[in-house]
C-alpha positions in Angstrom: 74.5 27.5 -95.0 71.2 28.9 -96.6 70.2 32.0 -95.5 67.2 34.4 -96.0 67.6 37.7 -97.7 65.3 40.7 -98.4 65.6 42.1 -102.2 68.6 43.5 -103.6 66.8 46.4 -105.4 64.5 47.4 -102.9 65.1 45.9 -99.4 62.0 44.7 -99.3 60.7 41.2 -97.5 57.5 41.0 -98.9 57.6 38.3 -102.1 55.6 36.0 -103.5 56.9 32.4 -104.3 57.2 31.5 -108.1 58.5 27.9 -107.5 60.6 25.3 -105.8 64.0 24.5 -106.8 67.5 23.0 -106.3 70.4 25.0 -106.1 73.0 22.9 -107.0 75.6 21.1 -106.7 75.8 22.2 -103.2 72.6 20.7 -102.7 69.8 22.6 -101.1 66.4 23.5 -101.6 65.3 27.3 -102.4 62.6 28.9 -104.3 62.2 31.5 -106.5 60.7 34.3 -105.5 59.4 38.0 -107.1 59.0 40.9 -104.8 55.6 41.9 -104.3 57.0 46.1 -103.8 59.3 46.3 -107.0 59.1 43.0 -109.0 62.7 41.5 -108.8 62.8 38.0 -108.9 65.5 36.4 -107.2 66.5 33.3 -105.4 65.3 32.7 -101.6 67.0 32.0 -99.1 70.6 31.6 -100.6 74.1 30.8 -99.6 76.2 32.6 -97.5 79.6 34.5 -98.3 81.2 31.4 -97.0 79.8 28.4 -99.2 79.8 30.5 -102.4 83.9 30.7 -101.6 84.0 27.1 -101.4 81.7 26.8 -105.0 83.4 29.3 -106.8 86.9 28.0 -105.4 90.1 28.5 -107.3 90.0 25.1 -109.6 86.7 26.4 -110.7 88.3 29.2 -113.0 91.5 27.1 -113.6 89.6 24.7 -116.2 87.7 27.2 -118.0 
């Protein structure tokens, strides 16, 4: 599940949108965002706690 978040450096939910994209292979659109108060750019909205444990399952490290 995608969900929104407010910027890790500065908790701020003011941002302006950079671009579009596809945060794979989950599937999923997002966007790219930077934070209008301190400049951070980060992905918006995200996974949750529970997909990124089924992405970065165990096999995942096993092979590399």
């Amino acid at each position: 599940m995608l969900i929104k978040v407010n910027c890790n450096l500065c908790g701020g939910n003011n941002f302006k949108v950079l671009r579009s994209v596809n945060i794979s292979p989950l599937g999923g659109k997002s966007e790219l965002v930077k934070c209008n108060e301190c400049g951070l750019v980060y992905i918006n909205p995200r996974y949750d706690e529970e997909e990124e444990k089924r992405f970065y399952a165990s096999e995942y490290f096993e092979n590399g």
